[in-house]
C-alpha positions as a Markdown table, in Angstrom:
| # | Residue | x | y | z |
|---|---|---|---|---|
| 1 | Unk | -26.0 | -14.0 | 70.2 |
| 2 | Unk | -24.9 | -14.3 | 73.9 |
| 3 | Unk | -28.2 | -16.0 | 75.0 |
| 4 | Unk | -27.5 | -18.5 | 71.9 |
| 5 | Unk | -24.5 | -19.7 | 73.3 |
| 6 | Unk | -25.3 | -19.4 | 76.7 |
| 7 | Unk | -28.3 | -22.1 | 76.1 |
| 8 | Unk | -26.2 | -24.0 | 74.0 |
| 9 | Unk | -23.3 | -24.0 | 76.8 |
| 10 | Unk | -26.1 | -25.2 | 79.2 |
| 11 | Unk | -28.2 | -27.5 | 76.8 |
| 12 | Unk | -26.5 | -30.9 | 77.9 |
| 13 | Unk | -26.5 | -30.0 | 81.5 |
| 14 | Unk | -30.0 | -29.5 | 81.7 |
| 15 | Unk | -31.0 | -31.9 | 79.5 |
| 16 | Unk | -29.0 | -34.6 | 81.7 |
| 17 | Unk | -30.7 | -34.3 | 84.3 |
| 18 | Unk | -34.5 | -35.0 | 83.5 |
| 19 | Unk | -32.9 | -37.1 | 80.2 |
| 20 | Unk | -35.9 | -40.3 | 79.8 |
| 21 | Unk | -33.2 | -42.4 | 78.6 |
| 22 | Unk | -30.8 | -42.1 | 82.0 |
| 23 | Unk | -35.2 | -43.0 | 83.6 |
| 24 | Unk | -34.7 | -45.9 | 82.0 |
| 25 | Unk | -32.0 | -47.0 | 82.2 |
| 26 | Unk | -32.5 | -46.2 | 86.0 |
| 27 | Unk | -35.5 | -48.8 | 86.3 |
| 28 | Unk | -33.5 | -51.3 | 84.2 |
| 29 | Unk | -31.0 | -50.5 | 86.8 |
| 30 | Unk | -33.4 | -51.8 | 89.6 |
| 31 | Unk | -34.8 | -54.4 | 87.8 |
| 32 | Unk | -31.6 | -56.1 | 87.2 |
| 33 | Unk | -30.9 | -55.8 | 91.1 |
| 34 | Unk | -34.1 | -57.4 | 91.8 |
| 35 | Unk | -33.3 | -60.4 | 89.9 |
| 36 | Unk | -30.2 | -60.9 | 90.9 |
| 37 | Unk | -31.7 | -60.6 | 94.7 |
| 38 | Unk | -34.2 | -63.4 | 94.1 |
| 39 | Unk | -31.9 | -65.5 | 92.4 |
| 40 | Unk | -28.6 | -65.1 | 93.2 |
| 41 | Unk | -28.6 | -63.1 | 96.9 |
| 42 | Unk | -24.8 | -64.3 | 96.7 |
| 43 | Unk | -24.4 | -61.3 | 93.8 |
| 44 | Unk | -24.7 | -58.9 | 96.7 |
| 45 | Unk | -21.8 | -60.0 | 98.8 |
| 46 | Unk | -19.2 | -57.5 | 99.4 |
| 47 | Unk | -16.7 | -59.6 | 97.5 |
| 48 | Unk | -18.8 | -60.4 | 94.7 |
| 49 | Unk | -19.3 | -56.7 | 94.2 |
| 50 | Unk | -16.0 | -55.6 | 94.7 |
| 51 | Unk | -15.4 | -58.4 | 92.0 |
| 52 | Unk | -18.0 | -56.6 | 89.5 |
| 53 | Unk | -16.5 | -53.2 | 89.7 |
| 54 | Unk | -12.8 | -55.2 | 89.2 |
| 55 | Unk | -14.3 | -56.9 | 86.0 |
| 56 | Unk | -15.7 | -53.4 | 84.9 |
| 57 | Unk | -12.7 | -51.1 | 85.2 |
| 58 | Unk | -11.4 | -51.3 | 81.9 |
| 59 | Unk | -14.9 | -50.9 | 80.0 |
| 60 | Unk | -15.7 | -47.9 | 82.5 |
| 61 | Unk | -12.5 | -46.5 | 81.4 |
| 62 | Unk | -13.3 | -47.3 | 77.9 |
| 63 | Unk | -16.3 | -46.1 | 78.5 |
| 64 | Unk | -15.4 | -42.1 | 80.0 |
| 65 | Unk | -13.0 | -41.6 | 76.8 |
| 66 | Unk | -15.8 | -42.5 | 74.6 |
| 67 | Unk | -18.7 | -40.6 | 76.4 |
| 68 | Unk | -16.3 | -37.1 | 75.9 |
| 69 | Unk | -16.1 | -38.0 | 72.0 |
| 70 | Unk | -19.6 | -38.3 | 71.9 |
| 71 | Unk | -20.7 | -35.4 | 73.2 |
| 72 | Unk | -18.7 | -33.4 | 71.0 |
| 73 | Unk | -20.6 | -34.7 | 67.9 |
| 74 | Unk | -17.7 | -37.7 | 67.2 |
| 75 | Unk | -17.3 | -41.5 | 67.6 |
| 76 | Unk | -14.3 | -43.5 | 68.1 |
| 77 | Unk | -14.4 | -46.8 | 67.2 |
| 78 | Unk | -10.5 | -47.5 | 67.4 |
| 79 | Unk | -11.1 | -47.3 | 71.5 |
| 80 | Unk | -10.2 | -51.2 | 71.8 |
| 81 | Unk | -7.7 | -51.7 | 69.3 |
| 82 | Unk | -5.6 | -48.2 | 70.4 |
| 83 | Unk | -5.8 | -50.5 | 74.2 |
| 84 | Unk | -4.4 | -53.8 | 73.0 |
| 85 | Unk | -1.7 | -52.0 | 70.4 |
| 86 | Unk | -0.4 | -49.5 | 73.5 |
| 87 | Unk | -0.5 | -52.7 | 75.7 |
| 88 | Unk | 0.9 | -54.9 | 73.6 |
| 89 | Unk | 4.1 | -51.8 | 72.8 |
| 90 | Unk | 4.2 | -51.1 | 77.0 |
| 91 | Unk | 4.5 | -54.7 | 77.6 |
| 92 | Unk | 7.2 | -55.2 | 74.8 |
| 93 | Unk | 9.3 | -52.5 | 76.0 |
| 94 | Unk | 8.6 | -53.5 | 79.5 |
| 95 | Unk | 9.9 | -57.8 | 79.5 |
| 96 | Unk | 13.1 | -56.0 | 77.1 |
| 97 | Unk | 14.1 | -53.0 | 79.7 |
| 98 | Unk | 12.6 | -54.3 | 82.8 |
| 99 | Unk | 11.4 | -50.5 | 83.3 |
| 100 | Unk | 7.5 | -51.0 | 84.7 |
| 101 | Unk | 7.7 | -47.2 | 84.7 |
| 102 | Unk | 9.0 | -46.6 | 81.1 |
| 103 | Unk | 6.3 | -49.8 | 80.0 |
| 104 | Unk | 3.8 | -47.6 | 81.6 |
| 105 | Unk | 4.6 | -44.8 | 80.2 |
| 106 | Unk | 4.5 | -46.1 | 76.3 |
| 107 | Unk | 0.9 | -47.2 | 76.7 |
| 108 | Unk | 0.0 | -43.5 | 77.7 |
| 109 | Unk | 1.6 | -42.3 | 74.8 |
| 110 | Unk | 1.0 | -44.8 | 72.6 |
| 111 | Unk | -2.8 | -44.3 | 73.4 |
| 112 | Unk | -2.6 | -40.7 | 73.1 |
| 113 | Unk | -0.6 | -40.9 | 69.7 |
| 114 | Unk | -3.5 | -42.9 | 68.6 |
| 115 | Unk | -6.4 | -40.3 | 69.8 |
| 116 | Unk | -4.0 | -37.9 | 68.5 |
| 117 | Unk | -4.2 | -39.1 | 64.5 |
| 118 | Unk | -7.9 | -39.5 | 64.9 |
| 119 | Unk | -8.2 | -36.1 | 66.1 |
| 120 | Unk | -6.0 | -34.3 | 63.7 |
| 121 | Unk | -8.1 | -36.6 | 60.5 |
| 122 | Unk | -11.1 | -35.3 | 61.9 |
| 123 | Unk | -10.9 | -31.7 | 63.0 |
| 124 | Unk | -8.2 | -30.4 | 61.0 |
| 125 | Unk | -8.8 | -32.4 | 57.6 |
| 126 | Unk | -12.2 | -32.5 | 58.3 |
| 127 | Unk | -12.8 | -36.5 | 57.5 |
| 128 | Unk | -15.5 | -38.2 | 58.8 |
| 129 | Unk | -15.0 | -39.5 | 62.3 |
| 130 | Unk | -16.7 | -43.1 | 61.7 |
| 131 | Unk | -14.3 | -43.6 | 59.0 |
| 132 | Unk | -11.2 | -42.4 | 60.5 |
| 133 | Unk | -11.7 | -44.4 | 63.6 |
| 134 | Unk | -12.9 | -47.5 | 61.8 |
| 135 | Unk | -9.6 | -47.3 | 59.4 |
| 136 | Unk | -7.4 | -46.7 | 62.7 |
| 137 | Unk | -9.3 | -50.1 | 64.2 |
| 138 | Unk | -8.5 | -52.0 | 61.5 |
| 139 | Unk | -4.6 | -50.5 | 61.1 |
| 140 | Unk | -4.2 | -51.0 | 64.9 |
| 141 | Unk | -5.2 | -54.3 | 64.9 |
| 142 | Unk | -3.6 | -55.2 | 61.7 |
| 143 | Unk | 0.1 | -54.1 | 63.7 |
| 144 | Unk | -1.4 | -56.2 | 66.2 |
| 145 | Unk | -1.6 | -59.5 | 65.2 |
| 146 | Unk | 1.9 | -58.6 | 62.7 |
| 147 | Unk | 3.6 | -57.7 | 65.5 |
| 148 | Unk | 2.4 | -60.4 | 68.5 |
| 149 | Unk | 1.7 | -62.9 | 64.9 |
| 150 | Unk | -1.1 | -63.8 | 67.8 |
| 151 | Unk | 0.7 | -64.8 | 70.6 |
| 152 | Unk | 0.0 | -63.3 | 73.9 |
| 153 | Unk | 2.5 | -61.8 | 75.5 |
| 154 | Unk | 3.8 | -63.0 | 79.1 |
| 155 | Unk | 6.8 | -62.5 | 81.5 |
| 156 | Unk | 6.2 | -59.0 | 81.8 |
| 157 | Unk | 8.2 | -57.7 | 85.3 |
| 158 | Unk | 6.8 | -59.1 | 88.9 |
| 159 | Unk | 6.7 | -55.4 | 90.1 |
| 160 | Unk | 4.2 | -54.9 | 87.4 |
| 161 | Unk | 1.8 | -57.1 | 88.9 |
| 162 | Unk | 2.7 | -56.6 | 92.2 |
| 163 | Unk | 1.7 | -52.8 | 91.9 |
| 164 | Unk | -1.0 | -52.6 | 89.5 |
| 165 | Unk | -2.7 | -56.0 | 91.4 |
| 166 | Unk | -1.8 | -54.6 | 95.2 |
| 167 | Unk | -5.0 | -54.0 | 97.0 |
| 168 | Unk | -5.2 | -51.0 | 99.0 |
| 169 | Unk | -8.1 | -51.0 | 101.9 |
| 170 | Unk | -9.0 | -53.9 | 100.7 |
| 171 | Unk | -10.0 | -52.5 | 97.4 |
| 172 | Unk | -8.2 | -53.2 | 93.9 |
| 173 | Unk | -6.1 | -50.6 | 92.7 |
| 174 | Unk | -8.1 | -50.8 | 89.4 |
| 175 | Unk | -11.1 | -49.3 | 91.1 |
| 176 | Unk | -9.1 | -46.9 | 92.5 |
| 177 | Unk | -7.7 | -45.6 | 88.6 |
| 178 | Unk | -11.5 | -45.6 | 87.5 |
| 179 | Unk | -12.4 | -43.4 | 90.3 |
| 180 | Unk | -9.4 | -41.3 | 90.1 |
| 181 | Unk | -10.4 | -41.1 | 86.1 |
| 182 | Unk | -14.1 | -40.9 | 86.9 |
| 183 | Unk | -13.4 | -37.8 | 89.0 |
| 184 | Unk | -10.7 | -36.2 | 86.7 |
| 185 | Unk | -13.2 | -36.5 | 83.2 |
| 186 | Unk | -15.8 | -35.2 | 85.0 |
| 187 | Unk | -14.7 | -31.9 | 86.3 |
| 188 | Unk | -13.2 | -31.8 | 83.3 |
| 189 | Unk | -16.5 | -31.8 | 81.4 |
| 190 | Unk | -18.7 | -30.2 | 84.7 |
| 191 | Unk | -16.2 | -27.4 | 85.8 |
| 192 | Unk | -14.2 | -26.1 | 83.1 |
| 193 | Unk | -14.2 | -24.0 | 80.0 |
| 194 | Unk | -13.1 | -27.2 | 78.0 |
| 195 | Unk | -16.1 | -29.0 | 79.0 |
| 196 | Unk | -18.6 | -26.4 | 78.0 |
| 197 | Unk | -17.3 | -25.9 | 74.1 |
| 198 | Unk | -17.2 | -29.7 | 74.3 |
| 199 | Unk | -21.1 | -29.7 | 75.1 |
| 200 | Unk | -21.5 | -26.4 | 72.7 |
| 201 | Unk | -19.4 | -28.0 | 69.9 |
| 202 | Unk | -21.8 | -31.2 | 70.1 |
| 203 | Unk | -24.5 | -29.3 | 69.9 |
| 204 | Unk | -23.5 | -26.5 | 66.6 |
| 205 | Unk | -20.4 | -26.3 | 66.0 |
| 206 | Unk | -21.6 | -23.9 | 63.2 |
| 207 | Unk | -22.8 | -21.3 | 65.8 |
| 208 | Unk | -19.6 | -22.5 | 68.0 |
| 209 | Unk | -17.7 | -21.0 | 64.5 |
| 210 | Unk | -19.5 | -18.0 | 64.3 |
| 211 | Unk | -18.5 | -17.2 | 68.2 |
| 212 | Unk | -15.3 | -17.6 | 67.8 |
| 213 | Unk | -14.9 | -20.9 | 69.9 |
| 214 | Unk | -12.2 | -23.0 | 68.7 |
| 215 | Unk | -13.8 | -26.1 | 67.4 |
| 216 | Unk | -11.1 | -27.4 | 65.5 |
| 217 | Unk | -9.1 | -27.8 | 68.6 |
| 218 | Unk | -11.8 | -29.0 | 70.9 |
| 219 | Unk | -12.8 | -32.0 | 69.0 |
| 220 | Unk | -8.6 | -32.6 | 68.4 |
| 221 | Unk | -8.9 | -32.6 | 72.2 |
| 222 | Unk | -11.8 | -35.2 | 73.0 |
| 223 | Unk | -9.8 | -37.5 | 70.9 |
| 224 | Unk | -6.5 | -37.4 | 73.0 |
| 225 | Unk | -7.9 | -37.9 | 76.0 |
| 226 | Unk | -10.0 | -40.8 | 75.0 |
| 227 | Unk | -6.6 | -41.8 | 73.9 |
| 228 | Unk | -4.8 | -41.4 | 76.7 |
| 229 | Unk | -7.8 | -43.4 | 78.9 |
| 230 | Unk | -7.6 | -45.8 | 76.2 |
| 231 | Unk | -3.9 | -45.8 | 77.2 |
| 232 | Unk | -5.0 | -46.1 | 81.4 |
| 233 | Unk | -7.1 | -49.3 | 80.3 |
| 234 | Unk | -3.9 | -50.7 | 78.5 |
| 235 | Unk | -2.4 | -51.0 | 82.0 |
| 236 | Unk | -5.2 | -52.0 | 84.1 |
| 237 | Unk | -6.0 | -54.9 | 81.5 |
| 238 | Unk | -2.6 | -56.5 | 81.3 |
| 239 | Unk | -2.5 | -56.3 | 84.7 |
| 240 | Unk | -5.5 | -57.9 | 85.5 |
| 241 | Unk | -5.1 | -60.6 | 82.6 |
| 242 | Unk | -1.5 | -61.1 | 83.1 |
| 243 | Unk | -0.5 | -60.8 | 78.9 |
| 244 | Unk | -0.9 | -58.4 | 76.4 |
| 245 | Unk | -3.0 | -59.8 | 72.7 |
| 246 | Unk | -5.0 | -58.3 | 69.7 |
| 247 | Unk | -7.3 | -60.4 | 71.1 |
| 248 | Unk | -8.0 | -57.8 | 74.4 |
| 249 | Unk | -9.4 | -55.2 | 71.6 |
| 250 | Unk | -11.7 | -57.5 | 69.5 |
| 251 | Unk | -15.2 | -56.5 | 68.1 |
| 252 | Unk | -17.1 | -57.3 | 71.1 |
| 253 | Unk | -15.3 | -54.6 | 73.3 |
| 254 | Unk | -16.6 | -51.8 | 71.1 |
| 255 | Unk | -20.0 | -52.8 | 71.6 |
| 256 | Unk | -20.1 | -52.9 | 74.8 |
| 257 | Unk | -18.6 | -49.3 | 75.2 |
| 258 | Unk | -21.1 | -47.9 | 73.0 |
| 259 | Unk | -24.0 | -49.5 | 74.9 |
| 260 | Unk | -22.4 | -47.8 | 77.9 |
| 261 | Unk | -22.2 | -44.8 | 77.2 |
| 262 | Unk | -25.9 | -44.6 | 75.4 |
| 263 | Unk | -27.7 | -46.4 | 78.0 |
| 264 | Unk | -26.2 | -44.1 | 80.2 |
| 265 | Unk | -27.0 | -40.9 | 78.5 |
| 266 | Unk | -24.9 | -39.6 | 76.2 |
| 267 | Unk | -26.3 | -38.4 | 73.0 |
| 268 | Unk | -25.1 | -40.1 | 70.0 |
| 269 | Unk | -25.9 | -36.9 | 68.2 |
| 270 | Unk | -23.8 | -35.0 | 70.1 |
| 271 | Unk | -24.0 | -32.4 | 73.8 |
| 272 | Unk | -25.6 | -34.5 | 75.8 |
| 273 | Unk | -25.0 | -36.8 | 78.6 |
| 274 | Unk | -22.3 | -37.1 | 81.2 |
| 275 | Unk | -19.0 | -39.2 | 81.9 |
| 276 | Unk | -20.9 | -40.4 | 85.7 |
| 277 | Unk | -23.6 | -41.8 | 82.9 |
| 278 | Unk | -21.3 | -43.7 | 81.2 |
| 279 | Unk | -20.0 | -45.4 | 84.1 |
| 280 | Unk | -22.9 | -46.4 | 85.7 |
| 281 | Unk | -23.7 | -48.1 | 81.5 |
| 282 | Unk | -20.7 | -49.5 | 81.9 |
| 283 | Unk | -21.8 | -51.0 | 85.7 |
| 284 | Unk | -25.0 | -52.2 | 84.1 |
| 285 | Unk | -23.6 | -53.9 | 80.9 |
| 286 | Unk | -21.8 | -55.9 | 83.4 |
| 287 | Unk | -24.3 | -57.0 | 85.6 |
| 288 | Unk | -26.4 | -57.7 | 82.2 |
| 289 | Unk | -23.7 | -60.1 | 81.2 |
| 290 | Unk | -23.8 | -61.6 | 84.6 |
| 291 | Unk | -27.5 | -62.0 | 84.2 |
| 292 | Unk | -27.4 | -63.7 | 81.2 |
| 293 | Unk | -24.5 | -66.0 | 82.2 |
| 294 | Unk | -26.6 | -67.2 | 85.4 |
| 295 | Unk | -29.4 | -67.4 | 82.6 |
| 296 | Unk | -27.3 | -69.7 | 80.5 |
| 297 | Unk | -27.8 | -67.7 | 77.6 |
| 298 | Unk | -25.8 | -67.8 | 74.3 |
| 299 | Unk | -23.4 | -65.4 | 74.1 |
| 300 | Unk | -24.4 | -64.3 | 70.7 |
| 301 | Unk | -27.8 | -64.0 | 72.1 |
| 302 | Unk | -26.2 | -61.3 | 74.7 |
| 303 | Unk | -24.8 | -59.4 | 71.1 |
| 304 | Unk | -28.0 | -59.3 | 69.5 |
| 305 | Unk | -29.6 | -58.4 | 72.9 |
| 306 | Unk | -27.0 | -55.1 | 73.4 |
| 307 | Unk | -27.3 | -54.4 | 69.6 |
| 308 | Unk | -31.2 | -54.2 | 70.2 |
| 309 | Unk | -30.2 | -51.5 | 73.6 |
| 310 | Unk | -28.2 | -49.9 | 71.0 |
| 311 | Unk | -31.6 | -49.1 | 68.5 |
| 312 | Unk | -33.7 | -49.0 | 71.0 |
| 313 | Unk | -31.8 | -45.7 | 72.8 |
| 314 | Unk | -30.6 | -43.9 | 69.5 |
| 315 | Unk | -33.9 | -43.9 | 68.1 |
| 316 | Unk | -35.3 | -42.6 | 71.7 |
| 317 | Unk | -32.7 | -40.1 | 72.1 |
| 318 | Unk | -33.6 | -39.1 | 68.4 |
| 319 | Unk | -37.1 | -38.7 | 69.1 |
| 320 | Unk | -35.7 | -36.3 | 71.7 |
| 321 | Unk | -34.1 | -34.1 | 69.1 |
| 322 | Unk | -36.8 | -34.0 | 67.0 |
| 323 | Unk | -38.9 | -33.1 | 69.9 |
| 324 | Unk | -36.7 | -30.3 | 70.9 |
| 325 | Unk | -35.8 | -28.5 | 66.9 |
């Protein structure tokens, strides 16, 4: 019995690391960079790139909350909505106090209210997490339209903007949250007990019963912190867009965290992958999109082209499983 969950504590570690998925997504990776050198060298000045990792913040963020609900066996597809319903509540409470502290702090826990009712639906009533977080979707952005009745919200406080748009060595604070994020969900999922009966759970949570680890309350955990980052990426979006709107959490946005996170590793099935690997999708979905836009490609093509990732990386990473029953 030890051995067993010994193995199944290391399974997504090793695994990881010599993944063929994260090898392709590696040469994909350099391809993209090739292209962009022979057609657009401009794409590798230091401003454009600073620019890149600016306009990918908020997916990355996205992108680490979803990548720790994944690997313990769960989805969430409420990530978008729970940002522009805590965004549009932070901002509200923000323009009416003037408080860019107490604004802040209601999209935190707003977003971890969210994760929270997703996590208690699915761990303690045992409901099926693509329902649960599909209903939440649809009930966060229900409130948000009601609430907003689609207007954007403006005139939130000047010291908002000047802090959460300040540049510090020449960098934008955003990247400095992802990093700071990044790091943070990482050791969290590399270095600690929580991260292995994350990566345990994903892989049986029956044997996980049967040795006494708590599932119940690990998956309830992966769910508030994706909350709470989906909370982080409340700020660092109406921030960079000036206004909070329903419209910051449309359909689109979950596609492109889920393409993240699988072309970066993480196992849809569950105990696989790494928060890094998400990141780096989430880098590569947005070069993609600048690829296609120097293309002049529809932007429905781009859908149909991330939906096709999507297939072709499940049914790899499935092949995997089989390969390794």
């Amino acid at each position: 019995m030890v051995n067993m969950i010994t193995s199944i504590l290391n399974f997504g570690r090793i695994k990881t690391k010599l993944s063929p998925p994260l090898l392709i997504t590696g040469l994909m990776f350099f391809a993209a960079l090739i292209f962009l050198f022979l057609n657009s060298p401009e794409f590798f000045l230091l401003k454009n790139i600073v620019n890149i990792f600016n306009q990918c913040a908020v997916l990355a963020i996205l992108s680490l909350g979803m990548s720790t609900v994944m690997i313990g066996g769960g989805i969430d597809l409420s990530l978008p909505a729970n940002m522009a319903l805590s965004a549009i509540f932070g901002s509200t409470i923000m323009i009416l106090t003037g408080s860019v502290a107490l604004g802040c702090l209601i999209m935190l826990i707003s977003g971890v209210a969210i994760g929270s009712l997703n996590g208690f639906a699915i761990a303690r009533l045992r409901m099926i997490p693509f329902v649960v977080t599909l209903a939440t979707m649809t009930i966060c952005g229900g409130i948000s339209v009601w609430v907003t009745n689609s207007v954007s919200i403006f005139n939130q406080p000047e010291k908002f903007f000047d802090i959460f748009l300040a540049r510090v060595l020449g960098l934008p604070l955003s990247i400095y949250i992802l990093i700071l994020c990044l790091i943070m969900t990482q050791i969290a999922m590399s270095f600690t007990r929580f991260g292995w009966m994350v990566y345990a759970v994903g892989t049986s949570p029956a044997v996980c019963r049967v040795s006494r680890i708590p599932v119940k309350q690990v998956l309830f955990s992966t769910y508030v912190l994706a909350g709470f980052l989906a909370g982080v990426s409340a700020i660092v979006v109406t921030a960079r867009l000036g206004s909070a709107s329903a419209n910051i959490g449309n359909d689109s946005v979950i596609l492109d965290i889920v393409t993240a996170c699988v072309i970066g590793g993480v196992s849809i099935y569950g105990g696989k992958g790494r928060p890094f690997g998400a990141c780096v999708g989430a880098v590569l979905v947005v070069i993609l999109g600048n690829i296609l836009n120097l293309l002049e490609i529809s932007f429905f093509i781009g859908l149909m082209l991330k939906g096709f990732l999507i297939i072709f990386f499940v049914s790899l990473d499935g092949l995997l499983v089989k390969q390794n029953e």
